[in-house]
PDB file with one MODEL, atoms N, CA, C and O in Angstrom:
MODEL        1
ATOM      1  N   UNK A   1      13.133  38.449 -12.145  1.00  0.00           N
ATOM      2  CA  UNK A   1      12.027  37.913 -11.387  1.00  0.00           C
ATOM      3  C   UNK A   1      11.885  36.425 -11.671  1.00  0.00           C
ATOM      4  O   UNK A   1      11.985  36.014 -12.827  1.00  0.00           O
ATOM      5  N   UNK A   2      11.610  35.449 -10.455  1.00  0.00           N
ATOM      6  CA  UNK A   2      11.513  34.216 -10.946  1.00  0.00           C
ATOM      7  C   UNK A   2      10.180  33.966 -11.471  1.00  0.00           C
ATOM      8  O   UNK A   2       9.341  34.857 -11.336  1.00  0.00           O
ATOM      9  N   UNK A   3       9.972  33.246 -11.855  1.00  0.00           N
ATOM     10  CA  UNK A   3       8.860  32.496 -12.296  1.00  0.00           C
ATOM     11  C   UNK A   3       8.271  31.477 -11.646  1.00  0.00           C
ATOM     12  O   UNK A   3       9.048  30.541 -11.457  1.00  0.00           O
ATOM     13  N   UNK A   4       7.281  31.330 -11.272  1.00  0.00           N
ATOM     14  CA  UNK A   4       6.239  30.167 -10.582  1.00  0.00           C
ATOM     15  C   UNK A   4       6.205  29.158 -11.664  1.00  0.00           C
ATOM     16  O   UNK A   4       5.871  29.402 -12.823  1.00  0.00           O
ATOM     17  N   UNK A   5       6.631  27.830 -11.135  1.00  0.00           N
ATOM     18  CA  UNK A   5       6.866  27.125 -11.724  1.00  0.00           C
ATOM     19  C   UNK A   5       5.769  25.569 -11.313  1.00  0.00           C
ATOM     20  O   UNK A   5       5.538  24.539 -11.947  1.00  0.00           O
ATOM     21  N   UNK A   6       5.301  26.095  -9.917  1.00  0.00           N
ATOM     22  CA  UNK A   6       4.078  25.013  -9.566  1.00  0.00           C
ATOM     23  C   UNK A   6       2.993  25.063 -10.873  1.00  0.00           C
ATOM     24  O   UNK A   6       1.924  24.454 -10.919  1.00  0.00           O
ATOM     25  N   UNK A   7       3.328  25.596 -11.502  1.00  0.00           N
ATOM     26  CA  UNK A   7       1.639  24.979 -12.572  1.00  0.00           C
ATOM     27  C   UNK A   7       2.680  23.684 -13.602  1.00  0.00           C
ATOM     28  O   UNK A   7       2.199  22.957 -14.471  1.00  0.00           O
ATOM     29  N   UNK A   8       4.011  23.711 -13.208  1.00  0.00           N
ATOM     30  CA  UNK A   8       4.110  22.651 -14.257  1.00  0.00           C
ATOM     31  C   UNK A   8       4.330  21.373 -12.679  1.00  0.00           C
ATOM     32  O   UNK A   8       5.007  20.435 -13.098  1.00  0.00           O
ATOM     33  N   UNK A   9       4.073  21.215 -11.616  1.00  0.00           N
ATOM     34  CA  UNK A   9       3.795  20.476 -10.898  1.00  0.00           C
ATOM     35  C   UNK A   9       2.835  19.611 -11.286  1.00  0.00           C
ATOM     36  O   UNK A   9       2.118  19.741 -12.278  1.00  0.00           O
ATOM     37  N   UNK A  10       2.818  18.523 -10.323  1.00  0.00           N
ATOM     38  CA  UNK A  10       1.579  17.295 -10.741  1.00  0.00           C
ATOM     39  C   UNK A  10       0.812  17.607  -9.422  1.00  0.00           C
ATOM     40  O   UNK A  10       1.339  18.493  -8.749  1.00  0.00           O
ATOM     41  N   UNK A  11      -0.259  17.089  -8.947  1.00  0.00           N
ATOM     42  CA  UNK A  11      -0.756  17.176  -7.642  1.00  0.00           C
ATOM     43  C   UNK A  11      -0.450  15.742  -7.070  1.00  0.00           C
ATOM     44  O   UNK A  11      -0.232  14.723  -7.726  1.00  0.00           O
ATOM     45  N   UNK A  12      -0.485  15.897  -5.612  1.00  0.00           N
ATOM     46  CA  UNK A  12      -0.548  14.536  -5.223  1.00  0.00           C
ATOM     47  C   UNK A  12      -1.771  13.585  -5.747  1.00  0.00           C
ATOM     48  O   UNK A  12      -1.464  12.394  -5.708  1.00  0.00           O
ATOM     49  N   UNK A  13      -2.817  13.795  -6.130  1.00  0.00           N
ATOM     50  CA  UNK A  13      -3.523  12.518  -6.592  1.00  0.00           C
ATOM     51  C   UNK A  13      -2.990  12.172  -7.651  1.00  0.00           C
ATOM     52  O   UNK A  13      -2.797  10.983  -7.901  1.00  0.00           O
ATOM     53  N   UNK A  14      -2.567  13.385  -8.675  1.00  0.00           N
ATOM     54  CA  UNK A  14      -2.124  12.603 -10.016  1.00  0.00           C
ATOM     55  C   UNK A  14      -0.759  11.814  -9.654  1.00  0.00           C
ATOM     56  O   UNK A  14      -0.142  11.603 -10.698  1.00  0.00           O
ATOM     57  N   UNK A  15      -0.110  11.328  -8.561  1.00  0.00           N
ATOM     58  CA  UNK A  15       1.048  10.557  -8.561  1.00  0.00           C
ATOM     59  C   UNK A  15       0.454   9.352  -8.195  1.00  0.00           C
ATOM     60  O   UNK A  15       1.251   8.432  -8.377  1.00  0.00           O
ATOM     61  N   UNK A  16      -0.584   8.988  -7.767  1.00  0.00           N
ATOM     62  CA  UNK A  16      -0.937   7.884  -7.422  1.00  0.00           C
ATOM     63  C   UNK A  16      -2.059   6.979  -8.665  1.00  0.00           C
ATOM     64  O   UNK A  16      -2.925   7.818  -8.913  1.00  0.00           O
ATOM     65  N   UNK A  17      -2.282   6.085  -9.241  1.00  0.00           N
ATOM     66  CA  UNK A  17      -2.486   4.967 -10.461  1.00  0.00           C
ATOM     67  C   UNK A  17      -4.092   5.061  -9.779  1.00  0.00           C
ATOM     68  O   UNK A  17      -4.136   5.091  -8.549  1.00  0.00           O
ATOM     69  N   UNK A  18      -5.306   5.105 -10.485  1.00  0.00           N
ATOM     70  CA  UNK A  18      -6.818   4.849 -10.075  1.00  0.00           C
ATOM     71  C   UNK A  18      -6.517   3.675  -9.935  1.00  0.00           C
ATOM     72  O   UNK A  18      -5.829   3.127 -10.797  1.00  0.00           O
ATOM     73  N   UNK A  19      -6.916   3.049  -8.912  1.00  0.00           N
ATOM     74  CA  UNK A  19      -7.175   1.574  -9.265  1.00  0.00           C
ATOM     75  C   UNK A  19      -8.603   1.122  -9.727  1.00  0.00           C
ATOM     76  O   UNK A  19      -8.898  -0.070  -9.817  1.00  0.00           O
ATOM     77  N   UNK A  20      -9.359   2.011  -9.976  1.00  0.00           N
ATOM     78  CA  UNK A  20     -10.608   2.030 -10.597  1.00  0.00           C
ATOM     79  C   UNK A  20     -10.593   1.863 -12.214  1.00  0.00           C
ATOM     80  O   UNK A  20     -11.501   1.444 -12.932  1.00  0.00           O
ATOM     81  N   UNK A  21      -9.020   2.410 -12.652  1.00  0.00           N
ATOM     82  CA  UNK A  21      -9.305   2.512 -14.623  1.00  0.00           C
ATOM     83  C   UNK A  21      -8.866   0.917 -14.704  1.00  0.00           C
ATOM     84  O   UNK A  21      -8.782   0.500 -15.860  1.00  0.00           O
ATOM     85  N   UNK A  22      -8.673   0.290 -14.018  1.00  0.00           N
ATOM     86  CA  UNK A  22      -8.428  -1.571 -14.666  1.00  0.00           C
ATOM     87  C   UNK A  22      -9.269  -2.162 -13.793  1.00  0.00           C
ATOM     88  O   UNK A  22      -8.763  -2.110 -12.672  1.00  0.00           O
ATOM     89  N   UNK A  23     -10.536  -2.811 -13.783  1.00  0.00           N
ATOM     90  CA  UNK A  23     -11.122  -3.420 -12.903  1.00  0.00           C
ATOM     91  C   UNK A  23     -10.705  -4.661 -12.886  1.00  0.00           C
ATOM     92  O   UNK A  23     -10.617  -5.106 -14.030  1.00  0.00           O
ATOM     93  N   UNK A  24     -10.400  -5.437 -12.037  1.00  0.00           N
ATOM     94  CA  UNK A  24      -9.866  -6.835 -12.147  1.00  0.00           C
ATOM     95  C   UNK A  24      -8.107  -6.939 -12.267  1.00  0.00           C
ATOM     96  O   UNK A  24      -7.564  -8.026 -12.462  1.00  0.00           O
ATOM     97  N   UNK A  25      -7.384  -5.754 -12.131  1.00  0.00           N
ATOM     98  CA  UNK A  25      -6.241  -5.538 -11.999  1.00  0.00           C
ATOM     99  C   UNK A  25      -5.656  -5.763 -11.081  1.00  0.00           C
ATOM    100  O   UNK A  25      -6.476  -6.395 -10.415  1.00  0.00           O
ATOM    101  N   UNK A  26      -4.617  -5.694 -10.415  1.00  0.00           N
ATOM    102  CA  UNK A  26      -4.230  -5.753  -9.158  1.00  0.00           C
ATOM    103  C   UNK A  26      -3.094  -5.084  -8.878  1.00  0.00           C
ATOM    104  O   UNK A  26      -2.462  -4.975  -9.928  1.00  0.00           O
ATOM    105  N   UNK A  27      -2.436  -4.505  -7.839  1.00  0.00           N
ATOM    106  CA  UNK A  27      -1.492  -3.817  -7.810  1.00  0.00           C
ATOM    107  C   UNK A  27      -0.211  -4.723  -8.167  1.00  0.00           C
ATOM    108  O   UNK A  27      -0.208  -5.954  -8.186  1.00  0.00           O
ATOM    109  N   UNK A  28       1.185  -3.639  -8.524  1.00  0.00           N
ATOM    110  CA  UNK A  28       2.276  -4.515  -8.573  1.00  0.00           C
ATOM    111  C   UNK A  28       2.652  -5.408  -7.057  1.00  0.00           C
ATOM    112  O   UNK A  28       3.144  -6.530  -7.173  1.00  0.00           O
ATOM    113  N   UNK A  29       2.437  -4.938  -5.917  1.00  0.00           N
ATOM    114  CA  UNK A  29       2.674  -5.473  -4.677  1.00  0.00           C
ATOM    115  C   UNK A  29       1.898  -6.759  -4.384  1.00  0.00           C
ATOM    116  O   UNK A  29       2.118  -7.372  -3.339  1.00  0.00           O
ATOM    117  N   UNK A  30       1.053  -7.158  -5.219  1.00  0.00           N
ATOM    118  CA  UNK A  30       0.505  -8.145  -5.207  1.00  0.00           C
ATOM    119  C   UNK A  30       1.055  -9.356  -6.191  1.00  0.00           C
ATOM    120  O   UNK A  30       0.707 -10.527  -6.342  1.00  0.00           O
ATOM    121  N   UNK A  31       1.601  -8.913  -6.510  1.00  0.00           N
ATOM    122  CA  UNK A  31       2.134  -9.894  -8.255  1.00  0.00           C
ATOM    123  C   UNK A  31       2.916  -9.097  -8.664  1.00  0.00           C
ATOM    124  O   UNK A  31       2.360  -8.189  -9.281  1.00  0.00           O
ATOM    125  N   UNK A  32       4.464  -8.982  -8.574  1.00  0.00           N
ATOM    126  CA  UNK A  32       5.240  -8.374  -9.234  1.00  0.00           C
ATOM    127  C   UNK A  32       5.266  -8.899 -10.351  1.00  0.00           C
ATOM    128  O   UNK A  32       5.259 -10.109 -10.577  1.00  0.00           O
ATOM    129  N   UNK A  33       5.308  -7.728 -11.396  1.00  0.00           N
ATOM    130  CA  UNK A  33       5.419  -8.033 -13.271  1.00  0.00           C
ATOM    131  C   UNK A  33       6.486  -7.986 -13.044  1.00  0.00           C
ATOM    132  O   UNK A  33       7.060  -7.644 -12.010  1.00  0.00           O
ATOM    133  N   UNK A  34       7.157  -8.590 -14.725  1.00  0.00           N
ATOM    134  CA  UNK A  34       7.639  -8.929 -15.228  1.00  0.00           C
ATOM    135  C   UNK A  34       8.607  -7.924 -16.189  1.00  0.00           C
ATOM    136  O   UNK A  34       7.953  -7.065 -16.781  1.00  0.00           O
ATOM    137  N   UNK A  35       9.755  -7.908 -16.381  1.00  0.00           N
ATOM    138  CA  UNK A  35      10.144  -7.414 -17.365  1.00  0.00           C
ATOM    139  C   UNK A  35       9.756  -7.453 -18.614  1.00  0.00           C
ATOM    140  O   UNK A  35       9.813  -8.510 -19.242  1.00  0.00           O
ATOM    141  N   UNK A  36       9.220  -6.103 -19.265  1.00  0.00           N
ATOM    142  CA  UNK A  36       8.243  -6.597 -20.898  1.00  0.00           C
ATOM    143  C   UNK A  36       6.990  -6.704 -20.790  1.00  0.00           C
ATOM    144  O   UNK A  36       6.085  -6.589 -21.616  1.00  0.00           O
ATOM    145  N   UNK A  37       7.011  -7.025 -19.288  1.00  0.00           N
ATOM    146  CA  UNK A  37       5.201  -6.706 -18.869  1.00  0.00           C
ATOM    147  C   UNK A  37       4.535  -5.198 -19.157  1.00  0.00           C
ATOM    148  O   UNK A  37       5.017  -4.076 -19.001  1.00  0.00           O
ATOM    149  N   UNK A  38       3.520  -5.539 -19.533  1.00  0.00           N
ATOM    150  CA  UNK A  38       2.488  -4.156 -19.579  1.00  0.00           C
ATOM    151  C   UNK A  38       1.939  -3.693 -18.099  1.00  0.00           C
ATOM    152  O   UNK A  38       1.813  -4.562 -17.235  1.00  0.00           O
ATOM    153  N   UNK A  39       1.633  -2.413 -17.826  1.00  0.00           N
ATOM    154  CA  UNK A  39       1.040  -2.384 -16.714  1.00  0.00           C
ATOM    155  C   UNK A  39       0.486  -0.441 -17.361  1.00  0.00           C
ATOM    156  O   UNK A  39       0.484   0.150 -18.441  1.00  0.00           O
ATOM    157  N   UNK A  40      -0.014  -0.018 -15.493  1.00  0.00           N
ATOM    158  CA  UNK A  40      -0.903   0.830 -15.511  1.00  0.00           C
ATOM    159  C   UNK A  40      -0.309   1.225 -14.796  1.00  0.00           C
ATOM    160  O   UNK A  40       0.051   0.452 -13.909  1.00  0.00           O
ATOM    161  N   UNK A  41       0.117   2.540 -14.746  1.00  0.00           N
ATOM    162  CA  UNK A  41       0.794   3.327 -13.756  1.00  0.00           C
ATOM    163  C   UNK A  41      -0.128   4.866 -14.128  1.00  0.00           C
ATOM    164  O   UNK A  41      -0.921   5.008 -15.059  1.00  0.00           O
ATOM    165  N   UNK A  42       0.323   6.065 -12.934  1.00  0.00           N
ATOM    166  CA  UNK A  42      -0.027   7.140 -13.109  1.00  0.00           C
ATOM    167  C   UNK A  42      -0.115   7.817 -14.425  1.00  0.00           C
ATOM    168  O   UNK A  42      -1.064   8.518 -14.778  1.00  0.00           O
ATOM    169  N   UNK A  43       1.129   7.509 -15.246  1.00  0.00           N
ATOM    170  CA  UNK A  43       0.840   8.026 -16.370  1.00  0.00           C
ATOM    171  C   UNK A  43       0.348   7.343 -17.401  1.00  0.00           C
ATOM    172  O   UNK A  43       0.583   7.800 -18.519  1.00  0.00           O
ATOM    173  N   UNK A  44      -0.385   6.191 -17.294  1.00  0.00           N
ATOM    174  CA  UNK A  44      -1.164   5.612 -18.566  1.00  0.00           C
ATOM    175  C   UNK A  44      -0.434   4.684 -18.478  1.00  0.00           C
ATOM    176  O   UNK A  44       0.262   4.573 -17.468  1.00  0.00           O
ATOM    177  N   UNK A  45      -0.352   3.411 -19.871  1.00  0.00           N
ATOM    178  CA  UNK A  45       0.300   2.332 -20.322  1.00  0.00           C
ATOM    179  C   UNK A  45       1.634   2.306 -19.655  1.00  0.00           C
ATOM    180  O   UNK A  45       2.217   3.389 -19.690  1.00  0.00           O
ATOM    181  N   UNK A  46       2.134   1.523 -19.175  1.00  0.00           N
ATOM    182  CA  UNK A  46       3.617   1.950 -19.735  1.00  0.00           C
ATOM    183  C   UNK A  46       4.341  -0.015 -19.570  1.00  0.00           C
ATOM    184  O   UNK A  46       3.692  -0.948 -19.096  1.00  0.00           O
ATOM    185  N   UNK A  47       5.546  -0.086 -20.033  1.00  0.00           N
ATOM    186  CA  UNK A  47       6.129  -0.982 -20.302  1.00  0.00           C
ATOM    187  C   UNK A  47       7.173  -1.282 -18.746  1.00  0.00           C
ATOM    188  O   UNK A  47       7.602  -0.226 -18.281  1.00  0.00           O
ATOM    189  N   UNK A  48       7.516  -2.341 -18.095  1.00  0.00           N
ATOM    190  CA  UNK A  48       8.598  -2.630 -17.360  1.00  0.00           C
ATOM    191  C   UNK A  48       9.526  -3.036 -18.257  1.00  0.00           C
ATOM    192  O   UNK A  48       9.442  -3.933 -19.096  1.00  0.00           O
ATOM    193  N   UNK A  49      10.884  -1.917 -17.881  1.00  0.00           N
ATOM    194  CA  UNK A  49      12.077  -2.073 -18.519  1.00  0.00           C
ATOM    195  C   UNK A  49      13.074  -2.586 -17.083  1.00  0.00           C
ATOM    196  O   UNK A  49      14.221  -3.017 -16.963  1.00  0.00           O
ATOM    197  N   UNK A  50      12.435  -2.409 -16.540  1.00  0.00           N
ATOM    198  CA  UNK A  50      13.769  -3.076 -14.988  1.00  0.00           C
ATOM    199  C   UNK A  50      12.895  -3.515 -13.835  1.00  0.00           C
ATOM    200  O   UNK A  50      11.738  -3.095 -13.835  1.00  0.00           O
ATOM    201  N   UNK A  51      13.327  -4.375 -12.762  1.00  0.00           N
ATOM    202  CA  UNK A  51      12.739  -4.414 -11.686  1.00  0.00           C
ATOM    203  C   UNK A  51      13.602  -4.348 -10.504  1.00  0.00           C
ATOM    204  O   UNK A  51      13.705  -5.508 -10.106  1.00  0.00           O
ATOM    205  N   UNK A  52      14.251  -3.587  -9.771  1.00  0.00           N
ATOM    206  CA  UNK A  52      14.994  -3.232  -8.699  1.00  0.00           C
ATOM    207  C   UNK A  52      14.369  -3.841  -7.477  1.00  0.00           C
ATOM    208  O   UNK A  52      13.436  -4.616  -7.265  1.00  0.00           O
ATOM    209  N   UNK A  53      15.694  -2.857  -6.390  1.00  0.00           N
ATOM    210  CA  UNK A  53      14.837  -3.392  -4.821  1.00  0.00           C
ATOM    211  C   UNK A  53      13.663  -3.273  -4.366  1.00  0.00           C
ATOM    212  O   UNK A  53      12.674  -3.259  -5.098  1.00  0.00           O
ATOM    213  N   UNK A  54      13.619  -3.162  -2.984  1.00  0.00           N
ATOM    214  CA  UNK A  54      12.327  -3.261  -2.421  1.00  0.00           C
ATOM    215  C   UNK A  54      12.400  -1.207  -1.971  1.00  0.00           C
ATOM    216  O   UNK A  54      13.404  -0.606  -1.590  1.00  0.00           O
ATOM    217  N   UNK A  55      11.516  -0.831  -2.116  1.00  0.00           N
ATOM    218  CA  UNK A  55      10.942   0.135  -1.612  1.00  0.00           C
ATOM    219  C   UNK A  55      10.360   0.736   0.069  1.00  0.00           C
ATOM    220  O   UNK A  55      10.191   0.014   1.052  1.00  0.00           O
ATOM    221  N   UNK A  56      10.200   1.833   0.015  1.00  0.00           N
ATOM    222  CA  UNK A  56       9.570   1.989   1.972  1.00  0.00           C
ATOM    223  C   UNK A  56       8.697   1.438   1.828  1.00  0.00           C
ATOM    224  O   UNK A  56       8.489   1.409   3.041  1.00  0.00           O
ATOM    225  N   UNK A  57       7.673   0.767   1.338  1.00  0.00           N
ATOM    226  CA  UNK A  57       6.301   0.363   1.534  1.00  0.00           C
ATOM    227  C   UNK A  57       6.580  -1.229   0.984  1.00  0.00           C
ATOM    228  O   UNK A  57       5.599  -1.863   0.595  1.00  0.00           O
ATOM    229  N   UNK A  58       7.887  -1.848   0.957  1.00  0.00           N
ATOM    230  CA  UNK A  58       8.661  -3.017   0.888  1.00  0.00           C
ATOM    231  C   UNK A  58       7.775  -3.352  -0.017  1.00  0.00           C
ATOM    232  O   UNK A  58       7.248  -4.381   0.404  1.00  0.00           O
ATOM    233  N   UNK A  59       6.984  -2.849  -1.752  1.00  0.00           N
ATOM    234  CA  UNK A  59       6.877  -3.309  -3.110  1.00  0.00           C
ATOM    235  C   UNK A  59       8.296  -3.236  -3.899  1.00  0.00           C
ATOM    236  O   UNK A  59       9.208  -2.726  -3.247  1.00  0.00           O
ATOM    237  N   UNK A  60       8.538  -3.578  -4.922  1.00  0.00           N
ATOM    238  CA  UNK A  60       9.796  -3.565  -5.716  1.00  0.00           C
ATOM    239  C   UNK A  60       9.938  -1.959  -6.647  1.00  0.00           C
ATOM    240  O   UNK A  60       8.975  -1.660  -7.352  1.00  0.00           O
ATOM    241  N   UNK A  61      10.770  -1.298  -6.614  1.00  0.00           N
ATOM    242  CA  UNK A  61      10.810  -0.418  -7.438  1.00  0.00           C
ATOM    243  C   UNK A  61      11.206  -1.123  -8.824  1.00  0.00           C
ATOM    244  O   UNK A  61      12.025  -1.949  -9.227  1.00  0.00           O
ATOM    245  N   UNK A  62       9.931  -0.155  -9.437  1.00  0.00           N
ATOM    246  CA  UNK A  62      10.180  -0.853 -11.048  1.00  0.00           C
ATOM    247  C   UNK A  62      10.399   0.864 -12.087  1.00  0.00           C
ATOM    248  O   UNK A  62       9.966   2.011 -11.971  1.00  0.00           O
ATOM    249  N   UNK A  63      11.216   0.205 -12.949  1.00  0.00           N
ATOM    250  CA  UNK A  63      11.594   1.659 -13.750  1.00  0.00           C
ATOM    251  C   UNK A  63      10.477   1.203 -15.227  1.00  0.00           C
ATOM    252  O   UNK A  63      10.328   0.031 -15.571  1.00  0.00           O
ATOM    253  N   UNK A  64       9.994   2.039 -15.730  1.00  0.00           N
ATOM    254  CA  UNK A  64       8.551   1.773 -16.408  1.00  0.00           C
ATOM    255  C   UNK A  64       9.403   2.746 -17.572  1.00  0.00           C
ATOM    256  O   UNK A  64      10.494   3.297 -17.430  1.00  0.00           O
ATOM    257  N   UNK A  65       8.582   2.740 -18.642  1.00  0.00           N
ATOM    258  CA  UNK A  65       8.989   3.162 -19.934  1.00  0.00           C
ATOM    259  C   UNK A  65       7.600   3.531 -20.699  1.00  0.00           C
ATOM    260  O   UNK A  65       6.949   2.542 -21.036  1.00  0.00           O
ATOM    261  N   UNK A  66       7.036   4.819 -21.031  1.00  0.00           N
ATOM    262  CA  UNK A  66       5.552   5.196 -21.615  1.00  0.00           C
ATOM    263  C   UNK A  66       5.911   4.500 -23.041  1.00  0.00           C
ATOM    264  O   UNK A  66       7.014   4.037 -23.335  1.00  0.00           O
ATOM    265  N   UNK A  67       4.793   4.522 -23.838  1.00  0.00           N
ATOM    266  CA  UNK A  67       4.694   4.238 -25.456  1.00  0.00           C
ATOM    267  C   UNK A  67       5.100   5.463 -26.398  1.00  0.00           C
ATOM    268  O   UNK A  67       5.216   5.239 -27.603  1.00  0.00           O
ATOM    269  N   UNK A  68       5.383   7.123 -25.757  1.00  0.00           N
ATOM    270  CA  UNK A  68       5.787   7.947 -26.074  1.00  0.00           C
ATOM    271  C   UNK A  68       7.240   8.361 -26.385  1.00  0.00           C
ATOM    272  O   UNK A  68       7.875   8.994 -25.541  1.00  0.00           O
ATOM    273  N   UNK A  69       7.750   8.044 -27.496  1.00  0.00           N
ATOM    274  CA  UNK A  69       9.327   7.508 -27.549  1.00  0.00           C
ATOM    275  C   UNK A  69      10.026   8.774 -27.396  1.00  0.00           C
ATOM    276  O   UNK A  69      11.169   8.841 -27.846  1.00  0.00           O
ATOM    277  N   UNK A  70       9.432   9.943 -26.743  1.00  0.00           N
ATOM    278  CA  UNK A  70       9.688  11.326 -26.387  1.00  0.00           C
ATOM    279  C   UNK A  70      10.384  11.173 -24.989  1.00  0.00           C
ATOM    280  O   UNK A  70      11.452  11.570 -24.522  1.00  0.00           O
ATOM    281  N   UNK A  71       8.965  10.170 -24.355  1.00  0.00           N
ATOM    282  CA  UNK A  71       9.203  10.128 -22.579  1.00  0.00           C
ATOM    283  C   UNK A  71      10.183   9.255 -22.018  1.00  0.00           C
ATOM    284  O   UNK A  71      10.353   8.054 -22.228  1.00  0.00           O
ATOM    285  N   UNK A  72      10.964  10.243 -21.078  1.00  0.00           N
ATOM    286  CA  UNK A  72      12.306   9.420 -20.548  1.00  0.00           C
ATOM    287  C   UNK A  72      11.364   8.275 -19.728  1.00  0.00           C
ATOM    288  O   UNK A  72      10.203   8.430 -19.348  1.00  0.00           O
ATOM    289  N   UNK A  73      12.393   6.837 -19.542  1.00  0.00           N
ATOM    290  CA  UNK A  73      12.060   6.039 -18.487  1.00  0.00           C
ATOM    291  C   UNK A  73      11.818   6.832 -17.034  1.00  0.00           C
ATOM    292  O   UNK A  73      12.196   7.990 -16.854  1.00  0.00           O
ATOM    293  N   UNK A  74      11.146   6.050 -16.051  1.00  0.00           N
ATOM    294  CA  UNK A  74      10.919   6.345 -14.996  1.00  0.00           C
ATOM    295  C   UNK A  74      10.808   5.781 -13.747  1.00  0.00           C
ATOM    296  O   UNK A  74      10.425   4.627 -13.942  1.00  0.00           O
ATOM    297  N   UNK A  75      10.930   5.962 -12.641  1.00  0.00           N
ATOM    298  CA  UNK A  75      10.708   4.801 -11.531  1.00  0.00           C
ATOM    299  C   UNK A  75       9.406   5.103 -10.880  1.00  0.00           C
ATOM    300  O   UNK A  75       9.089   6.282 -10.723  1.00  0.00           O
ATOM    301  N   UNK A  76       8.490   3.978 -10.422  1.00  0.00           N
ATOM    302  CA  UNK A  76       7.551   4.039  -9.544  1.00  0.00           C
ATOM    303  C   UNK A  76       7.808   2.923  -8.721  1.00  0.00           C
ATOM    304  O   UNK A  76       8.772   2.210  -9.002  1.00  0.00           O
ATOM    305  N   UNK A  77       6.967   2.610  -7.568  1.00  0.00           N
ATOM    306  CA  UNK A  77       6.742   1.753  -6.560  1.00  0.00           C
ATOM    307  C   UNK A  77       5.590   0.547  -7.421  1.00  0.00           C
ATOM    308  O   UNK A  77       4.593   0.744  -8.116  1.00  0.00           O
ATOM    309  N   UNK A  78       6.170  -0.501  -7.055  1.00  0.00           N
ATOM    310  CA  UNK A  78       5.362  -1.717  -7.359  1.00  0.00           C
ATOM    311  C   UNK A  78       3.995  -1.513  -6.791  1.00  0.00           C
ATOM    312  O   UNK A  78       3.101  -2.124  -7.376  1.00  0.00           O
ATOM    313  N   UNK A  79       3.672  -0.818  -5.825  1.00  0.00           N
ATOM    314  CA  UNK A  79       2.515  -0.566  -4.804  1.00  0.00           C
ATOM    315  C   UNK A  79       1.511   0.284  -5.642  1.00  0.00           C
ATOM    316  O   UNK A  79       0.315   0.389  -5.370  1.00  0.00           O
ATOM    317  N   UNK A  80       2.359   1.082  -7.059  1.00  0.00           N
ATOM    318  CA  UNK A  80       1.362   2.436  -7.742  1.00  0.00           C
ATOM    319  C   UNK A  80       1.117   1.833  -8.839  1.00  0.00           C
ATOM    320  O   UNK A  80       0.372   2.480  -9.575  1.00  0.00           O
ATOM    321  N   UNK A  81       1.503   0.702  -9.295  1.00  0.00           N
ATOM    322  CA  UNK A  81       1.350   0.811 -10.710  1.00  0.00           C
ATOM    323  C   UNK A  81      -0.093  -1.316 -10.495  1.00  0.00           C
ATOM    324  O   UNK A  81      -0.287  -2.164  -9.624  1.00  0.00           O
ATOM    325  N   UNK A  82      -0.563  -1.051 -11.861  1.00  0.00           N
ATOM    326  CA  UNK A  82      -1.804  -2.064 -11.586  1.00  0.00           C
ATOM    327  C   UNK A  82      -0.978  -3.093 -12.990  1.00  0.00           C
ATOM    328  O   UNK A  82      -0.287  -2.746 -13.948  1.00  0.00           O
ATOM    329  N   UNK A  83      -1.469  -4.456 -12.507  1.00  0.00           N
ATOM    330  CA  UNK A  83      -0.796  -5.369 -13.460  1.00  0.00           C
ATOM    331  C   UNK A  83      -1.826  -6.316 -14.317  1.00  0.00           C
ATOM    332  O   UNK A  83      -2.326  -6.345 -13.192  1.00  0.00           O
ATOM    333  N   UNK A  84      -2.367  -6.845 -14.882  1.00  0.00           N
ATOM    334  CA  UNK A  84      -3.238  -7.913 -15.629  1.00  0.00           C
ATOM    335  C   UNK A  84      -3.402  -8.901 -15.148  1.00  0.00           C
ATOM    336  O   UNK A  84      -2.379  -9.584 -15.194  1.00  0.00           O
ATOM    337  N   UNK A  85      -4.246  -9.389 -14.655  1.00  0.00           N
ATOM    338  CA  UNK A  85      -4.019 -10.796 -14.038  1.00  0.00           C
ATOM    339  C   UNK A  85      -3.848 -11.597 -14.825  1.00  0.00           C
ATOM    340  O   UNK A  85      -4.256 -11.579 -15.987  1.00  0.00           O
ATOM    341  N   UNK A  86      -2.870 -12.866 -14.003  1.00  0.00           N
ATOM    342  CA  UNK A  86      -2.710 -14.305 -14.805  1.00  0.00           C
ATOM    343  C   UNK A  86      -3.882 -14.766 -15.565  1.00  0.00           C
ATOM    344  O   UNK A  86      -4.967 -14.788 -14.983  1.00  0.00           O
ATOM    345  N   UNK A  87      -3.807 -15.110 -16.706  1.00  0.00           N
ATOM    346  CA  UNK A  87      -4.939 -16.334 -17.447  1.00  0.00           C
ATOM    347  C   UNK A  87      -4.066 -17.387 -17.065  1.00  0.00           C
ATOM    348  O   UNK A  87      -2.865 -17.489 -16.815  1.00  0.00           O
ATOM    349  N   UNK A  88      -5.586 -18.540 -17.121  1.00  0.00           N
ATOM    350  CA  UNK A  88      -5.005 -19.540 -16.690  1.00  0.00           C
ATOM    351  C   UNK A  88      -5.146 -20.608 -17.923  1.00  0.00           C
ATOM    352  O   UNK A  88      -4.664 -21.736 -17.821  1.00  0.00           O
TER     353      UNK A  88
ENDMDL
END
């Protein structure tokens, strides 16, 4: 018998970044980070380890890296993940 395996699914909201948990943030599509940059993606903190092409929603796919030295790298859309704004 197989096993149901949707409870280890995410839902569609959890794939998408609050833009409510960084106020004053801005998406990556607005300001592409940086390699080494910090940002906010769906799953919490995470680090830019690459920045690739452009995506369907023409932001940059960026491959992100958690602080959990368990969790494999990952790719999201520049469009999901929130960045720090410049100080000036």
């Amino acid at each position: 018998m197989m096993q149901n395996s949707k409870s280890k699914r995410m839902t569609d909201a959890e794939l998408y970044v609050d833009s409510e948990a960084r106020p004053g943030w801005r998406t990556g599509a607005d300001r592409i980070p940086k390699v080494g940059e910090e940002v906010y993606c769906a799953g919490g903190t995470g680090e830019v380890i690459r920045v690739h092409g452009k995506t369907g929603d023409g932001s940059r796919l960026l491959e992100l890296r958690l602080p959990d030295p368990k969790a494999k790298p990952f790719f999201a859309a520049a469009s999901n993940v929130l960045v720090a704004p410049l100080v000036a």
